[in-house]
Backbone as JSON, one array per atom type, in Angstrom:
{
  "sequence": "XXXXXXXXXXXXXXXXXXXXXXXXXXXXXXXXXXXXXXXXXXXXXXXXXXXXXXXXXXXXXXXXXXXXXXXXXXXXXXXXXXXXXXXXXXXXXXXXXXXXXXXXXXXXXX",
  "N": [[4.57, -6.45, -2.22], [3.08, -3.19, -3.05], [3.69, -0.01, -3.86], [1.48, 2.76, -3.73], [-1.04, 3.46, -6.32], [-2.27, 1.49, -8.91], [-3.01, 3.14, -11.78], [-5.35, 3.91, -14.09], [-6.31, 6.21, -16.48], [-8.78, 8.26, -14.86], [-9.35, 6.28, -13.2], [-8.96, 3.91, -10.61], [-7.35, 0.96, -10.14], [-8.45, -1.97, -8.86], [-8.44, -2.64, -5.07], [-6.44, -0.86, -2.39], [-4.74, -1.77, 0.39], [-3.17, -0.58, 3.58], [-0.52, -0.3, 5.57], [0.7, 1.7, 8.0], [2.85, 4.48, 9.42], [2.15, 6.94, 12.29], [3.99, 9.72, 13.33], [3.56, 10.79, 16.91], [3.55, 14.17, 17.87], [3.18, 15.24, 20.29], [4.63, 13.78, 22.05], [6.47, 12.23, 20.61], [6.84, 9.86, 19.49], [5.66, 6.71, 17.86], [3.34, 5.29, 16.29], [1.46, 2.47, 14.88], [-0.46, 1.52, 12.62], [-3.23, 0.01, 10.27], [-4.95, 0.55, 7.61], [-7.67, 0.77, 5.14], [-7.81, 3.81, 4.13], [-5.97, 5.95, 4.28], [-5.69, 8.75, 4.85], [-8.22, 9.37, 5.58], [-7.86, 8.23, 7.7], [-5.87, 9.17, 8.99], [-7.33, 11.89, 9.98], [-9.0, 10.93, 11.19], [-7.23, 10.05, 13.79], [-6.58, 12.3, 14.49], [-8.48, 14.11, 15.09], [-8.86, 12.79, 17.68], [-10.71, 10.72, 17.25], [-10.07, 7.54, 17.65], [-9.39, 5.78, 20.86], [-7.22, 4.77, 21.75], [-4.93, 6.85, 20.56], [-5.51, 9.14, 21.25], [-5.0, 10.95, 23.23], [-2.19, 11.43, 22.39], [-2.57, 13.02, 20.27], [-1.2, 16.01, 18.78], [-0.92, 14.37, 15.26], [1.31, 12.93, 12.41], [1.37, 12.0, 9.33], [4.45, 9.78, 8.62], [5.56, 7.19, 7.29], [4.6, 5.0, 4.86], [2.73, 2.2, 3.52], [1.55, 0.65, 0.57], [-1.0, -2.21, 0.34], [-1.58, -4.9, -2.24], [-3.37, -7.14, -1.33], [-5.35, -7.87, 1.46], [-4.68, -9.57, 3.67], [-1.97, -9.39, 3.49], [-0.8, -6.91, 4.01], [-2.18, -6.61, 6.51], [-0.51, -8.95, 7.74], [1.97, -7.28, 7.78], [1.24, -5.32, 9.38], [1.36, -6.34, 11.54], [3.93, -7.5, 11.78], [5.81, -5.05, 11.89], [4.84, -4.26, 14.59], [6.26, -6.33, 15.99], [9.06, -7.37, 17.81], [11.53, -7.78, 16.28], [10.54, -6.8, 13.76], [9.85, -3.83, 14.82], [12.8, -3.15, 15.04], [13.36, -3.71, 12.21], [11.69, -1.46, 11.43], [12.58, 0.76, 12.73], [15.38, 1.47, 11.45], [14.32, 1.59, 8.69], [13.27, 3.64, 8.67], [15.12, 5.59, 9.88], [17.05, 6.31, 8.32], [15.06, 7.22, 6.39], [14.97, 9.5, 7.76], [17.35, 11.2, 8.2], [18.11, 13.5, 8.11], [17.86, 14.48, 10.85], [19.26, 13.26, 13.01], [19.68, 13.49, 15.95], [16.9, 14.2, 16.52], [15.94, 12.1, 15.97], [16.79, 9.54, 17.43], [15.66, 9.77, 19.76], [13.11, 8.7, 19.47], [10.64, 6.72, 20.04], [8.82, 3.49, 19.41], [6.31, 2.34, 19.82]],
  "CA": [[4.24, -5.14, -1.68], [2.81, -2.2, -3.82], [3.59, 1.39, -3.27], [0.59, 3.56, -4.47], [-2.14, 2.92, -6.68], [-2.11, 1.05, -10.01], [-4.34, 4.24, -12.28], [-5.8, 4.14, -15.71], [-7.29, 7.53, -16.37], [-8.97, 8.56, -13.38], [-9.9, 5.16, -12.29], [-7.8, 3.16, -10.03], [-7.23, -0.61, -10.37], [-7.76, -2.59, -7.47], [-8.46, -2.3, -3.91], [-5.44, -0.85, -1.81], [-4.31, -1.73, 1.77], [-2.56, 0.32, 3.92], [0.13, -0.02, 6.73], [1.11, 3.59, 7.97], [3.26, 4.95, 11.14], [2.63, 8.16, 12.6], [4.63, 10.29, 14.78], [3.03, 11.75, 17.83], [3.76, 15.54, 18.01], [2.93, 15.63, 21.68], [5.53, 12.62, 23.02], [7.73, 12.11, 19.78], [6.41, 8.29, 19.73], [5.14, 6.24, 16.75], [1.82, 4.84, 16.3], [1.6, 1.72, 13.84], [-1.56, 1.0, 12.03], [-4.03, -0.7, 9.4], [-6.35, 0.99, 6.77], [-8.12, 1.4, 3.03], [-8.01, 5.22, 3.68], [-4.81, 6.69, 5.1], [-6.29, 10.83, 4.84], [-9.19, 9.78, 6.26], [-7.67, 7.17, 9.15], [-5.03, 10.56, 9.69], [-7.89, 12.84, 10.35], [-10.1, 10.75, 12.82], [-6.62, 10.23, 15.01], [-6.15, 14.02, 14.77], [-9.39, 14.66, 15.59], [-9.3, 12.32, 18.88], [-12.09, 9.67, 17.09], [-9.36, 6.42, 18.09], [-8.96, 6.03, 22.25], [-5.76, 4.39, 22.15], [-4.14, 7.87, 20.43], [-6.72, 10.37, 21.32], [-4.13, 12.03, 24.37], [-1.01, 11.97, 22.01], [-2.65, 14.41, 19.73], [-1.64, 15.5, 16.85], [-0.16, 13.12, 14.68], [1.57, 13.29, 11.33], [2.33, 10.13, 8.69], [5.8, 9.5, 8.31], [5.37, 6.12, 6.57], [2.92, 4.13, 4.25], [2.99, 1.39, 2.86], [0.43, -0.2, -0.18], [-1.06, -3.6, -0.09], [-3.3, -5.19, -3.25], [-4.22, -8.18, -0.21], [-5.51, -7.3, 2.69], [-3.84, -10.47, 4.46], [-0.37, -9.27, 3.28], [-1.14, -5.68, 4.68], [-2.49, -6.84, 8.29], [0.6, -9.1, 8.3], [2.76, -6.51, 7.72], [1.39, -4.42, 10.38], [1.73, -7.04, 12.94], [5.48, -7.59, 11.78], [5.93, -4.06, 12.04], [4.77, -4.56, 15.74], [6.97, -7.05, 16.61], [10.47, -6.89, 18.33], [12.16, -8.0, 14.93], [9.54, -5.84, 12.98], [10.63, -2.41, 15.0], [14.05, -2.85, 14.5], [13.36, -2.97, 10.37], [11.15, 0.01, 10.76], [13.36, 1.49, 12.48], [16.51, 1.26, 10.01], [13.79, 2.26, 7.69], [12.6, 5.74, 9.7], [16.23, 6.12, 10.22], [17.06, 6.43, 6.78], [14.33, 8.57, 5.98], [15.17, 10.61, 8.57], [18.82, 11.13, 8.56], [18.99, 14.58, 8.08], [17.93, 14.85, 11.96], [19.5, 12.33, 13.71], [19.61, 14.01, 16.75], [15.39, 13.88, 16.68], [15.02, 10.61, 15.12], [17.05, 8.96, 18.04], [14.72, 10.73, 20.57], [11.71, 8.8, 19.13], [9.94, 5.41, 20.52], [8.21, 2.56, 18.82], [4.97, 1.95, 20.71]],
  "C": [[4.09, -4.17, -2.84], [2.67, -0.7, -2.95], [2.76, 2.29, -4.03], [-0.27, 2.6, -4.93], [-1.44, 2.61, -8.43], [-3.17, 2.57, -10.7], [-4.01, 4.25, -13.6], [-6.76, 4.83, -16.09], [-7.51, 7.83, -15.37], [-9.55, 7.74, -12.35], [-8.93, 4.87, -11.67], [-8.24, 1.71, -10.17], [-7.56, -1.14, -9.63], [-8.11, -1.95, -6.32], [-7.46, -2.43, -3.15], [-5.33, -0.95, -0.2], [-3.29, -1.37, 2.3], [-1.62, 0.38, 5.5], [0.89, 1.31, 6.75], [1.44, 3.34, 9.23], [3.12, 6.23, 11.0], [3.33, 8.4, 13.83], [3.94, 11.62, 15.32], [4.14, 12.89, 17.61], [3.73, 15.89, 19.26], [4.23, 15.03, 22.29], [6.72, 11.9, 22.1], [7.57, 10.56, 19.58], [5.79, 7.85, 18.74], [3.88, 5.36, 17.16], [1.65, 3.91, 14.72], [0.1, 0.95, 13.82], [-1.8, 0.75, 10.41], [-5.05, 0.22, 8.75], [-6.52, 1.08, 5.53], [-8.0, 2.83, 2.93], [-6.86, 6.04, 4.78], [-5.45, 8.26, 5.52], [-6.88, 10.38, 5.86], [-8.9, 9.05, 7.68], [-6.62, 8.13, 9.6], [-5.91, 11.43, 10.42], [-8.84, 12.3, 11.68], [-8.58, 10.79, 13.88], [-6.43, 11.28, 15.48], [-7.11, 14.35, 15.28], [-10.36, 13.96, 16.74], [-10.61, 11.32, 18.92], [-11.25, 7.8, 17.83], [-8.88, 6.71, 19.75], [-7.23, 5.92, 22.44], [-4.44, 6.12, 21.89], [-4.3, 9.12, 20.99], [-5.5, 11.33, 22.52], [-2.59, 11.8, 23.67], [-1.09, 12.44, 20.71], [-1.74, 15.57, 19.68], [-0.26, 14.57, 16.36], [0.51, 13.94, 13.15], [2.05, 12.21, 11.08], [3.57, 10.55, 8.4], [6.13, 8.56, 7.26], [4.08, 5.45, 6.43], [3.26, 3.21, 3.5], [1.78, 0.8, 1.89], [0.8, -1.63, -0.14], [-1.97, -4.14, -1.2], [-3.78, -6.28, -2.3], [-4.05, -7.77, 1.33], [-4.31, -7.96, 3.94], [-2.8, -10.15, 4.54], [0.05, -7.97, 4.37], [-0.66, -5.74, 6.31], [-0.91, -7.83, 8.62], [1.67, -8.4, 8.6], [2.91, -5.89, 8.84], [1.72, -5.2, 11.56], [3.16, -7.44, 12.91], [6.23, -6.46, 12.2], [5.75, -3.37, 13.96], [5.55, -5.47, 16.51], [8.73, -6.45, 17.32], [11.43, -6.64, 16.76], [11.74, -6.83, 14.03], [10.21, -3.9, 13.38], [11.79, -2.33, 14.59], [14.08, -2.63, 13.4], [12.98, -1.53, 10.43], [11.93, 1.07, 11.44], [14.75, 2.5, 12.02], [15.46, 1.8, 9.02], [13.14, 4.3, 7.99], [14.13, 6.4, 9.86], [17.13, 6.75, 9.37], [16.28, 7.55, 6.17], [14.04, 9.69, 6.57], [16.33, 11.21, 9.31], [19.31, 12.46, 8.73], [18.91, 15.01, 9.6], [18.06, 13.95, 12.88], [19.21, 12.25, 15.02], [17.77, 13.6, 17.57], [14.88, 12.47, 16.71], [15.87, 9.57, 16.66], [16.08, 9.08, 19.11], [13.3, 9.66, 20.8], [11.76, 7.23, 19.84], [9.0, 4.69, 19.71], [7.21, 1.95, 19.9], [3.71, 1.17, 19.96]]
}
């Protein structure tokens, strides 16, 4: 697993893959996906281009993860989907979101 980009000058190294959760703003609920362009795969869900999210508008990333293989990535996200998989991420969301426990219990893995 790689977090970020490898960069030498203003190039970057490598093609990065991208598992990311956001949390709905509407329903307090996470949303676990796949992409090369986190910004730009934030702004179409915000701006209602994906069906599956489009009515729990707006979103915000919480977590990201870099992959340098795509395969490793897409597995990730489907581990990250699993029964086993939520429970890590959420020990890992729980953690990075300790100072509001209160909220972070609140939330759903969808």
């Amino acid at each position: 697993m790689t977090v970020g980009r490898l960069v030498q000058g203003n190039n970057f190294l490598g093609h990065m893959y991208y598992v990311y959760v956001l949390l709905s703003n509407k329903d307090n609920n996470f949303y676990i996906g796949f992409t090369e362009n986190v910004e730009q795969r934030l702004d179409e869900h915000n701006a209602g281009k994906n069906i599956s999210t489009k009515v729990r508008r707006p979103f915000k990333l919480i977590y990201c993860e870099g992959h340098t293989s795509k395969a490793d990535a897409l597995r990730r996200e489907k581990y990250f989907k699993s029964s086993k998989g939520k429970t890590t991420l959420k020990q890992i969301l729980k953690d990075a979101l300790a100072d509001n426990d209160a909220f972070c219990t609140k939330r759903r893995l969808v």
